[in-house]
N, C-alpha and C positions, 0 to 999 in steps of 0.2 A: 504493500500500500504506500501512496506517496506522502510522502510530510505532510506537515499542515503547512497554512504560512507561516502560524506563529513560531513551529519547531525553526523554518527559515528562515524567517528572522531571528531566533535567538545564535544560531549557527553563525548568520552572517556577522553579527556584531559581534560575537564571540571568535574573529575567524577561524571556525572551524566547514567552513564551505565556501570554498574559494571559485572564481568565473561563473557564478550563479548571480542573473539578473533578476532584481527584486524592486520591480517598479511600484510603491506604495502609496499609496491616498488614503483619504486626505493630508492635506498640509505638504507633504516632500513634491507631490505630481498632483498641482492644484493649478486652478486659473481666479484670474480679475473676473467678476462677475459677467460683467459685457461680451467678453470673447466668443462665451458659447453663443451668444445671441450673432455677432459677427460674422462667425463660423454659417452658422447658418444663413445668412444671407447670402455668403461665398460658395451656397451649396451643399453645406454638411450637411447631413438627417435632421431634421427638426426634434430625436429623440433625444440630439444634446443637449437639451436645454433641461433637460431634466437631469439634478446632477447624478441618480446613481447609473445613467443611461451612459452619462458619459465615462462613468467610470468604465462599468464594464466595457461599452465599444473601443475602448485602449486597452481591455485587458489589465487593467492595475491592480493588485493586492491590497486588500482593505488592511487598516491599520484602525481601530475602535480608541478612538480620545475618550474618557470619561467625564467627558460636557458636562452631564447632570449634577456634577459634584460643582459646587464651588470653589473651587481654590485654586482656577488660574483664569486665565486672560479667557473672557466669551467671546469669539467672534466671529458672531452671527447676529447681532443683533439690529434689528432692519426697522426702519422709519419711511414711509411713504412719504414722497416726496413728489406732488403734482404725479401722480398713479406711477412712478418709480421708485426703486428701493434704494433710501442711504444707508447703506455699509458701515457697521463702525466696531468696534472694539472696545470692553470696558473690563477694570477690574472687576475680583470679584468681591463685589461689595454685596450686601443684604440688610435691607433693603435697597435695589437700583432706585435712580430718582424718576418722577416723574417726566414723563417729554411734555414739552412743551413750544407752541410755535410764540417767537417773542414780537418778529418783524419780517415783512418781504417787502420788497421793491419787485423793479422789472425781471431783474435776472438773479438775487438771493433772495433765498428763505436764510433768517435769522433763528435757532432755538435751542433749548438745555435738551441734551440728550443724557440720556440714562447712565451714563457717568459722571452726571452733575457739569460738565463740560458746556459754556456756550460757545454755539460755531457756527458760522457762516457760510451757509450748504450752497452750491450753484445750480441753479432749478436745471441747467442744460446739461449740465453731465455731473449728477449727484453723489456719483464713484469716487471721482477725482477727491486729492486731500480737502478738506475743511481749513477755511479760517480759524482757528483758535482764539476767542476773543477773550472768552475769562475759565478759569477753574478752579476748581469748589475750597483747596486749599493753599491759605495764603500767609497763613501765620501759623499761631502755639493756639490760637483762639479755635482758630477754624478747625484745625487741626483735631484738636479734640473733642468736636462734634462729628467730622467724619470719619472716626477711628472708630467710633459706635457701630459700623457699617461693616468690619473688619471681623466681628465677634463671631469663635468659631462655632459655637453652639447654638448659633441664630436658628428659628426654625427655616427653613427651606432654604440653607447652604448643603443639605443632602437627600437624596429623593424621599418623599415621604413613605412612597414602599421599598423599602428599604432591603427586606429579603428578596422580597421576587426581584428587582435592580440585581442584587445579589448573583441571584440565580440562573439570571438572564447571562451578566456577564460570564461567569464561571464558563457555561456553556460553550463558548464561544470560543472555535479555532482560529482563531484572528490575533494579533499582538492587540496586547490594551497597555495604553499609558495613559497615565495619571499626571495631570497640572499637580505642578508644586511650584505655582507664582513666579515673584520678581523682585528685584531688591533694586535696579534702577529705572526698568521702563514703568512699573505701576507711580513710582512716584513721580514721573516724568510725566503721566498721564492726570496725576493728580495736579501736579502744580504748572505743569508747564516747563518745557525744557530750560531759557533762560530762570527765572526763580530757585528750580532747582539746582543749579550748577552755583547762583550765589550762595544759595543758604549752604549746600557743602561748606562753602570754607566762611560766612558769615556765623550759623547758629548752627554746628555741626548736634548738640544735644537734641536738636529738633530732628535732626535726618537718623540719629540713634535709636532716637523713638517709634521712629515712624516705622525703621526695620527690623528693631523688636519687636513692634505690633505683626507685623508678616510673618518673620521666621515665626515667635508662637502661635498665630492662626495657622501657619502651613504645618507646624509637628503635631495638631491638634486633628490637622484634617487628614495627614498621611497617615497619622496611627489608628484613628477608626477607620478608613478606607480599607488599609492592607490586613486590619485584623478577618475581614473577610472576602475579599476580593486579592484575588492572585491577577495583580499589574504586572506584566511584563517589563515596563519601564516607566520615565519620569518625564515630564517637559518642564523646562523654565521656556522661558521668554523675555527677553530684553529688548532689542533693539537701543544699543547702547557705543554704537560704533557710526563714524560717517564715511567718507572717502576714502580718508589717509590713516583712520585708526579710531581710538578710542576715544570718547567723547569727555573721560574723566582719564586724573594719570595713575599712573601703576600705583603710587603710596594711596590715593582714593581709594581705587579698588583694595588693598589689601587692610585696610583700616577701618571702610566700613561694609565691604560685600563679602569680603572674603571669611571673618569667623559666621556669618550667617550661614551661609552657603555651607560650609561646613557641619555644622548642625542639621542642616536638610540632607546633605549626601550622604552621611555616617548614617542617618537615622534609614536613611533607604538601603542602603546597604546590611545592614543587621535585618533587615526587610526579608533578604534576597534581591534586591532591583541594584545590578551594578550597568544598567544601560542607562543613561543619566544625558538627558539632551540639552541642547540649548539653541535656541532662534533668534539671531542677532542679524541685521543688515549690516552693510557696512564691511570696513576695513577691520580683519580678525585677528590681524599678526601678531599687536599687544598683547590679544585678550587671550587666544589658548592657552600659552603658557599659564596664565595666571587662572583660568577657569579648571584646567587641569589640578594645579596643586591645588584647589576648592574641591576637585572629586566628580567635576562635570566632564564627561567624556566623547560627546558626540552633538557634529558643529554643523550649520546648517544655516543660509543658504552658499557660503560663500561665496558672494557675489565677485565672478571677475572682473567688474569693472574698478572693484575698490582692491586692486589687488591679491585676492587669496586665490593661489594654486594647490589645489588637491593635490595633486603630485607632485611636489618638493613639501607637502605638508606630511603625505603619506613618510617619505623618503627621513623626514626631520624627526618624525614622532613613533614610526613604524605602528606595530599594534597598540597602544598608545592611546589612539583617536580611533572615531568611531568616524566615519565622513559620509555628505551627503550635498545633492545638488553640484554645484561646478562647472554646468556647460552653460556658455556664453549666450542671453537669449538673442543678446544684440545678431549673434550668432545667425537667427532664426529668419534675420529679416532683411537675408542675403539669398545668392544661387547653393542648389544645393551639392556643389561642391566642397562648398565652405564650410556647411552643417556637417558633412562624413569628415573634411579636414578636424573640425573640434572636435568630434565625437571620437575618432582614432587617435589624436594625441595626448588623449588620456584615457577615456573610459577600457580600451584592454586591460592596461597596465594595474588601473584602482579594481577593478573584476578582479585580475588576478592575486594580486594582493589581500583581497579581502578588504571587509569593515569598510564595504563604499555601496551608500542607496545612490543610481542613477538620478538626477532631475536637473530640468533649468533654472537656473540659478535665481530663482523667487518663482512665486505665481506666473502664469505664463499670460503676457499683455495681448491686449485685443487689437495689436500692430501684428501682430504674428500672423501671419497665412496660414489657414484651415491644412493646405497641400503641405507646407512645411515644416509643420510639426507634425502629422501622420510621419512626412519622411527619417524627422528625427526621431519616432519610436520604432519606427520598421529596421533602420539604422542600427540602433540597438540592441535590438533583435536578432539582427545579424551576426553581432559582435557577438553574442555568447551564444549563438550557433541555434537559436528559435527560428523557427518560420514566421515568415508577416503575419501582421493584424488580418486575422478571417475577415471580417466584415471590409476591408478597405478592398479586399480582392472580389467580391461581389459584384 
């Protein structure tokens, strides 16, 4: 009988199964919302637009997040916007705020979304980033009105059926990972990237506080989770990097993320969960080394535009890192020469090696041609010796 995916996945990050393609969704082989709709315009089956249609018409391996828990980043959470959907991302707070529309003109809706965030949505393409106008914490004042929100015992920070959720999951040959939060993009989320970056070095007691509140709501919600659900792994989430590197310096992180961090990985580890991910944009080159000695093991999307190569990372860290993403999407919106040039100057070599998930380096943008990402998973396919996509040969 053949593996499950989850034994597959455990192997691959473990490497103990080397040149084995393990195309996974959500989140590693995901798109911008818009795309699929794009796609079909350009032609695709109109069953893309349904996402698990799209998943299986690529054939991807499900991967199960355990969304229903709170205690990471939600993001799914959608606001109609003139009959389209704004996209956005909130911690996990309990209770979220209410939404609210504040103001619109011709071309913005103004309003508080469910992150207590107000932001300034563009009625013509509601996808795109938001203005940031104001966020919910701004001081020691505010501060400890929003930390109420944090509390791990809230009721509906976990499903109210609690067993059958259980049960459900248990069942399941699929990998499951479990959010275990953020220690700089929640708060980034919370105040606002500039704010945040002063208060580090203006009222550092206030930023100490704020990531005691997390680490104990995340050791409060990892140890009821794992007492009865077998996670496969862990996610954080940052986005705490830009171009050129890290957006705080190495003594930052190791002063105030790093004994956090530690408290989270040690505790998943006596777990049994030594797959420990992290999701950052941006330039990674600061940040492994230092996420690594924290206990985080596998890095995702490294975006080649901000510099990160999977293979000099492979080559630097060996078994070490867990990798994932890497191919250039800029990549994607070339001839398809170019797509087999990236695809062969590294994904053999990360397959063979082991501890490497295939994907475009983020979500896949709706500039991408419908034909040229078919080509780049058929491509793929090739390289670890699959036959193409059934349905593209139809």
């Amino acid at each position: 009988m053949a593996d499950s995916i989850r034994q597959r996945f455990l192997d691959i990050c473990r490497f103990k199964r080397t040149g084995d393609l393990c195309l996974i969704a959500p989140w590693l082989n995901d798109f911008w919302m818009e795309t699929p709709e794009i796609w079909v315009k350009q032609g695709a089956p109109a069953e893309l637009l349904d996402s698990r249609a799209l998943r299986d018409y690529f054939e991807f391996e499900h991967i199960r997040v355990l969304r229903e828990i709170q205690s990471g980043l939600f993001m799914d959470k959608r606001l109609d916007v003139l009959g389209r959907n704004y996209v956005y991302a909130i911690p996990p707070i309990v209770p979220s705020y209410e939404t609210k529309i504040l103001s619109e003109d011709a071309h913005t809706i103004s309003l508080v979304n469910e992150g207590g965030q107000v932001v300034r949505v563009d009625k013509r393409d509601p996808q795109k980033m938001p203005m940031y106008l104001d966020h919910p914490v701004k001081d020691r004042a505010t501060w400890q009105d929003y930390k109420k929100r944090l509390d791990p015992n809230t009721p509906g920070r976990f499903p109210s059926d609690w067993q059958a959720y259980v049960d459900r999951m248990n069942a399941k040959e699929e990998p499951l990972l479990l959010n275990v939060g953020s220690f700089f993009g929640f708060l980034r989320e919370w105040m606002g990237l500039e704010p945040l970056l002063y208060a580090l070095h203006d009222d550092p007691g206030l930023i100490e506080d704020m990531m005691d509140t997390l680490c104990e709501m995340e050791v409060v919600c990892i140890t009821r989770a794992l007492k009865d659900i077998r996670a496969d792994g862990a996610m954080f989430w940052e986005d705490m990097a830009f171009k050129s590197g890290s957006l705080i310096s190495p003594k930052m992180f190791r002063q105030f993320m790093m004994p956090r961090y530690k408290v989270i990985t040690e505790l998943l580890r006596t777990k049994g969960i030594d797959i420990i991910f992290v999701d950052s944009d941006g330039g990674l080159n600061q940040l492994i080394p230092l996420w690594l000695e924290s206990g985080i093991n596998f890095f995702w999307p490294l975006e080649c535009a901000a510099g990160n190569d999977a293979v000099e990372l492979r080559k630097k860290y060996g078994k070490d890192v867990i990798l994932g993403g890497n191919i250039d999407k800029r990549a994607l919106l070339k001839d398809k020469s170019v797509i087999r040039e990236e695809i062969l100057s590294k994904v053999p070599y990360l397959l063979e090696t082991g501890g490497y998930f295939p994907s475009v380096d983020h979500f896949v943008p709706p500039d991408v041609p419908f034909e040229n990402y078919v080509y780049l998973i058929n491509t793929l396919r090739e390289v670890a010796g699959i036959p193409p996509l059934k349905r593209t040969l139809e």
